[in-house]
FIVOVEX-657569 format. One line per 2 residues: number of its first residue (from 1); their letters; for each residue x, z, y of N, C-alpha, C. Coordinates in steps of 0.2 Angstrom, whole numbers, plus 5000, padded with zeros to 4 digits. Layout:
<sites>
NUM = A = X/Z/Y/X/Z/Y/X/Z/Y  ...
</sites>
This chain:
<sites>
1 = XX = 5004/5000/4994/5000/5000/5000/5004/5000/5006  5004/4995/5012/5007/4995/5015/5005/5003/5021
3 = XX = 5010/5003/5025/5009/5007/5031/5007/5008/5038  5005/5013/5039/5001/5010/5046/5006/5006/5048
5 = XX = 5011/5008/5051/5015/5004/5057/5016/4996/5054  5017/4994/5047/5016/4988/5043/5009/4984/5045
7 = XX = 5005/4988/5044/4998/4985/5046/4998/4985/5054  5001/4986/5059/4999/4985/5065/5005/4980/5068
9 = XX = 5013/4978/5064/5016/4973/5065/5013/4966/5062  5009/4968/5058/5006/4960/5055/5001/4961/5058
11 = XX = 4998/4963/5060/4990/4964/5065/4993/4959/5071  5000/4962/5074/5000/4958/5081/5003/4953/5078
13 = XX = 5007/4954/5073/5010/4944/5073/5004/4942/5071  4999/4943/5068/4993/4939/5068/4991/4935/5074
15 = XX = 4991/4937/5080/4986/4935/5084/4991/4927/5088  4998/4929/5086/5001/4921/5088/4995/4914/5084
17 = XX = 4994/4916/5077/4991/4911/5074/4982/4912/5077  4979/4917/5078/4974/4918/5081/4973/4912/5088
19 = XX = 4978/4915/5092/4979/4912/5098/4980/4903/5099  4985/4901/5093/4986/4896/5089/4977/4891/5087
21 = XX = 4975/4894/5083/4968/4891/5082/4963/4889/5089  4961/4895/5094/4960/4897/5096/4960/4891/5103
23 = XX = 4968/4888/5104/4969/4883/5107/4967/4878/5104  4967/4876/5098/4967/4869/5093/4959/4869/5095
25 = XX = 4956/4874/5094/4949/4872/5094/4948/4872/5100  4948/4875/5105/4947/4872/5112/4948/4865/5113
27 = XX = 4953/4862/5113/4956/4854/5112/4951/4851/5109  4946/4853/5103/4942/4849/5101/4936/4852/5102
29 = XX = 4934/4854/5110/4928/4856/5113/4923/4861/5112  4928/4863/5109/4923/4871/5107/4924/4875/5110
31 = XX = 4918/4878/5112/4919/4885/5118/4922/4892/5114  4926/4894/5114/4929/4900/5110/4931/4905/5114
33 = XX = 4928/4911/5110/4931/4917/5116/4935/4921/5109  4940/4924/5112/4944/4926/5106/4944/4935/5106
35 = XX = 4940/4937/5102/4938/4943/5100/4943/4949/5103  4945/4954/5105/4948/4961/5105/4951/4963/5101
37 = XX = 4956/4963/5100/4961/4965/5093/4961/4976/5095  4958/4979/5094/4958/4986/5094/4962/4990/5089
39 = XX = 4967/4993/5089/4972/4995/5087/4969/5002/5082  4969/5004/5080/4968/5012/5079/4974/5017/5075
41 = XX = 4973/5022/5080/4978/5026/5082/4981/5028/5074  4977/5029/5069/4979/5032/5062/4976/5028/5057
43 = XX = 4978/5030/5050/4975/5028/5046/4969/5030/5042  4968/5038/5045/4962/5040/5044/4955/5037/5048
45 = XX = 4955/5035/5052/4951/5033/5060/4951/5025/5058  4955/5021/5053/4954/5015/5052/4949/5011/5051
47 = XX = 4945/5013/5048/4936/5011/5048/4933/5012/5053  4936/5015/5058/4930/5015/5063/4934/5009/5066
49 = XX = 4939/5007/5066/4939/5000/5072/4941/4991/5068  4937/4992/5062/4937/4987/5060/4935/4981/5064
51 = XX = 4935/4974/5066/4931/4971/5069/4927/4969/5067  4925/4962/5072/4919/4960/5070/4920/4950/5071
53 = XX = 4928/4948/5067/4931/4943/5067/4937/4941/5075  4939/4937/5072/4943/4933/5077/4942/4932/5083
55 = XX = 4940/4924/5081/4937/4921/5086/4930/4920/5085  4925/4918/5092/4919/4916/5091/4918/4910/5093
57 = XX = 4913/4906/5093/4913/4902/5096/4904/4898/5099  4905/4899/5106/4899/4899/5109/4895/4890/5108
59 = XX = 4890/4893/5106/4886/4886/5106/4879/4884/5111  4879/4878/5113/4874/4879/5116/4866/4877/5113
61 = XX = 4860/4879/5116/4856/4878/5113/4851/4876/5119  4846/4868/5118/4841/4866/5125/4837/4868/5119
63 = XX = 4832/4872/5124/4824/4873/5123/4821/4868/5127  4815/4864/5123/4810/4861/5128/4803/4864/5122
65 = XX = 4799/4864/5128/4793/4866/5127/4789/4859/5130  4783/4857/5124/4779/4852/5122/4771/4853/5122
67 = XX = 4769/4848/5126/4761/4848/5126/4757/4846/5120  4760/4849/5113/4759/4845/5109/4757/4850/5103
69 = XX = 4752/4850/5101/4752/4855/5093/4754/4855/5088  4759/4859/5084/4761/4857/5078/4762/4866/5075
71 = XX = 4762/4865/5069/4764/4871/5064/4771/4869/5061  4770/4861/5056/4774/4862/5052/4776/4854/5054
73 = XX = 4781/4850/5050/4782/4845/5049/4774/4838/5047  4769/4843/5043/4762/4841/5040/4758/4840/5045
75 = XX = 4759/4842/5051/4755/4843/5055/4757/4840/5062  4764/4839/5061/4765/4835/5068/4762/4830/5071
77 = XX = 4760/4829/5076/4755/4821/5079/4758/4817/5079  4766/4815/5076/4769/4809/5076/4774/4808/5072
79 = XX = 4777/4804/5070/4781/4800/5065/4788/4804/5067  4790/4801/5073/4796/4805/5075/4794/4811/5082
81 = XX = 4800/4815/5082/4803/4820/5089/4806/4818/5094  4803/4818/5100/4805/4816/5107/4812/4822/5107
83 = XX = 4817/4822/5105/4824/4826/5107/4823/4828/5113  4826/4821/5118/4830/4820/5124/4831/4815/5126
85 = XX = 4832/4814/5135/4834/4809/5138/4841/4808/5136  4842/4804/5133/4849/4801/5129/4855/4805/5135
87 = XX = 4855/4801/5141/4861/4805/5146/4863/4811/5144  4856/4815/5143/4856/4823/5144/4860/4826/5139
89 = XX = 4857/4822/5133/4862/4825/5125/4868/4823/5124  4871/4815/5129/4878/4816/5129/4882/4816/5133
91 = XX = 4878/4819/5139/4884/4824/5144/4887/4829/5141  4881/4834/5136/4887/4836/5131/4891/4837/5129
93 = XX = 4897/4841/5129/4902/4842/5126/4901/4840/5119  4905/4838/5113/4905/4837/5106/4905/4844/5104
95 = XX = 4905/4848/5101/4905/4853/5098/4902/4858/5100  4901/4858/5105/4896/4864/5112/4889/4866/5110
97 = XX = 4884/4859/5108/4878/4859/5105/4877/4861/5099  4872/4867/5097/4869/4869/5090/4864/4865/5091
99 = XX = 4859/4864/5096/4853/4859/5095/4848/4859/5099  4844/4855/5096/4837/4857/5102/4830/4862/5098
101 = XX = 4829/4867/5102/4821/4868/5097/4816/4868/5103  4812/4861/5099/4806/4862/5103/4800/4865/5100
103 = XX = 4798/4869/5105/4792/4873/5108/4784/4870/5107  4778/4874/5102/4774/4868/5101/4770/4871/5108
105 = XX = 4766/4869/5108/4761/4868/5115/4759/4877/5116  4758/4880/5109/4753/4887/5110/4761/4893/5111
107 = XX = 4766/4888/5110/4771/4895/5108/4769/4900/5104  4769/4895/5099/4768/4900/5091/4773/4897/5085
109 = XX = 4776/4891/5087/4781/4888/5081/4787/4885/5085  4791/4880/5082/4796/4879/5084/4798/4873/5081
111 = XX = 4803/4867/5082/4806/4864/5076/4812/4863/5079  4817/4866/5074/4825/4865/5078/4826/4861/5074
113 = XX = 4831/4856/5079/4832/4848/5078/4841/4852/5078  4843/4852/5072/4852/4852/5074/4857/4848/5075
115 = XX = 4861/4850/5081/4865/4843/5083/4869/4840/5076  4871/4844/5072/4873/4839/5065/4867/4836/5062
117 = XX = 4864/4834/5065/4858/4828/5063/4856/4821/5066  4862/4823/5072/4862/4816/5077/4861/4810/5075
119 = XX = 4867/4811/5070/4867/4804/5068/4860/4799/5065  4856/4804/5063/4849/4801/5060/4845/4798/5068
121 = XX = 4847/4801/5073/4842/4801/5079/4845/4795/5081  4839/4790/5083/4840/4782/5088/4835/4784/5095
123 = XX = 4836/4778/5097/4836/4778/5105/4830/4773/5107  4824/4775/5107/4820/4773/5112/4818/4773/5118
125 = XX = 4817/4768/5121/4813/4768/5130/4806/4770/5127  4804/4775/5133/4798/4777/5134/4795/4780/5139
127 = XX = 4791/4779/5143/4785/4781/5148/4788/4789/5150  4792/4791/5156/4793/4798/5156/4786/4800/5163
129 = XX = 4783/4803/5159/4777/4805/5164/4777/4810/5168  4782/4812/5170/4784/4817/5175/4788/4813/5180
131 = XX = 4793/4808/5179/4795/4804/5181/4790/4798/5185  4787/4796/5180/4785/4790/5181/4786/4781/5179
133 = XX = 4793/4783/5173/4797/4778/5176/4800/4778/5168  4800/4771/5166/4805/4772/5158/4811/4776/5158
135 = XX = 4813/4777/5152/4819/4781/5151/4820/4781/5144  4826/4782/5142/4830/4781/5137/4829/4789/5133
137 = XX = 4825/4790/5127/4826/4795/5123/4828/4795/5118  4832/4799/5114/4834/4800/5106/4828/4804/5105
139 = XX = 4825/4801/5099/4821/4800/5094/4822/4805/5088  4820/4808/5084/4821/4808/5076/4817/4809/5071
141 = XX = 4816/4806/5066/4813/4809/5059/4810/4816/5059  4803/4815/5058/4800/4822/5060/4803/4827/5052
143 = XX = 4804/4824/5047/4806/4827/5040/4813/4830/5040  4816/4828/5046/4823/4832/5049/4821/4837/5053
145 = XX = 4818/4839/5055/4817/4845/5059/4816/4853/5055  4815/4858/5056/4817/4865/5054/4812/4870/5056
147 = XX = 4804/4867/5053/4799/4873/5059/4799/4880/5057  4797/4880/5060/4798/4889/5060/4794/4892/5065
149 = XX = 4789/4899/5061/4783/4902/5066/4788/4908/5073  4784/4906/5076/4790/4912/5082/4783/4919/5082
151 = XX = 4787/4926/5081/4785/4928/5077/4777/4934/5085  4773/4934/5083/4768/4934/5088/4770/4940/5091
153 = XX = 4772/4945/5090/4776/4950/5094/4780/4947/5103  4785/4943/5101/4787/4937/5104/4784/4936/5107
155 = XX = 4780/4931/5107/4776/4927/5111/4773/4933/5117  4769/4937/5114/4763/4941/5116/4768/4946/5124
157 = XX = 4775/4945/5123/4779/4951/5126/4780/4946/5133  4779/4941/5132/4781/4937/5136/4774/4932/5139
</sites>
């Protein structure tokens, strides 16, 4: 069994390759915040400052909410999922996006569209009635999407 002072020289040479990562993934667009390395003073006390990993890495998530009712995939009023105005989803950073979930009209469900599903998503022009005016959407397979009830507690708090 190694000893405390052992465990706290390999704790800090760790964080060179931490730090190492940490950069790589940055460079490949990911937002990363790299965790508190917390020392503790003894070996007795060592469970109390375990962490809770290295790095993390922050994703972002659009909500849009829909004038549209749906529970499940079964029940959707259309073939495909209005995502997004194409611009919007790839001013995005690559990596940055977990997804979109939309919102069904009563806020009571959900379907998150995840950005590893793009690839399936295509791009049509359509009528933006807020706008007025065509625009360019990603599209997707309603059989791709992830519904999920939001749970009435939620809703009701808000």
């Amino acid at each position: 069994m190694k000893t405390h002072a052992q465990f706290i020289q390999e704790l800090q040479a760790s964080q060179t390759y931490v730090n190492a990562v940490a950069s790589w993934m940055a460079m490949h667009d990911c937002d990363v915040v790299i965790k508190p390395t917390l020392i503790a003073p003894s070996t007795e006390v060592r469970h109390e400052y375990i962490d809770s990993g290295d790095i993390e890495i922050r994703q972002r998530v659009e909500v849009k909410h829909r004038s549209i009712g749906f529970t499940c995939a079964e029940d959707y009023p259309y073939p495909t999922i209005i995502v997004d105005e194409v611009h919007k989803v790839d001013r995005i950073p690559r990596g940055q996006l977990w997804g979109y979930v939309i919102v069904n009209e009563a806020g009571t469900h959900v379907c998150c569209l995840r950005a590893d599903t793009k690839r399936r998503w295509t791009i049509q022009r359509k009528h933006d009635k807020k706008e007025g005016a065509e625009r360019a959407f990603y599209v997707c397979p309603v059989a791709i999407g992830m519904f999920c009830a939001l749970p009435a507690k939620v809703i009701n708090e808000h």
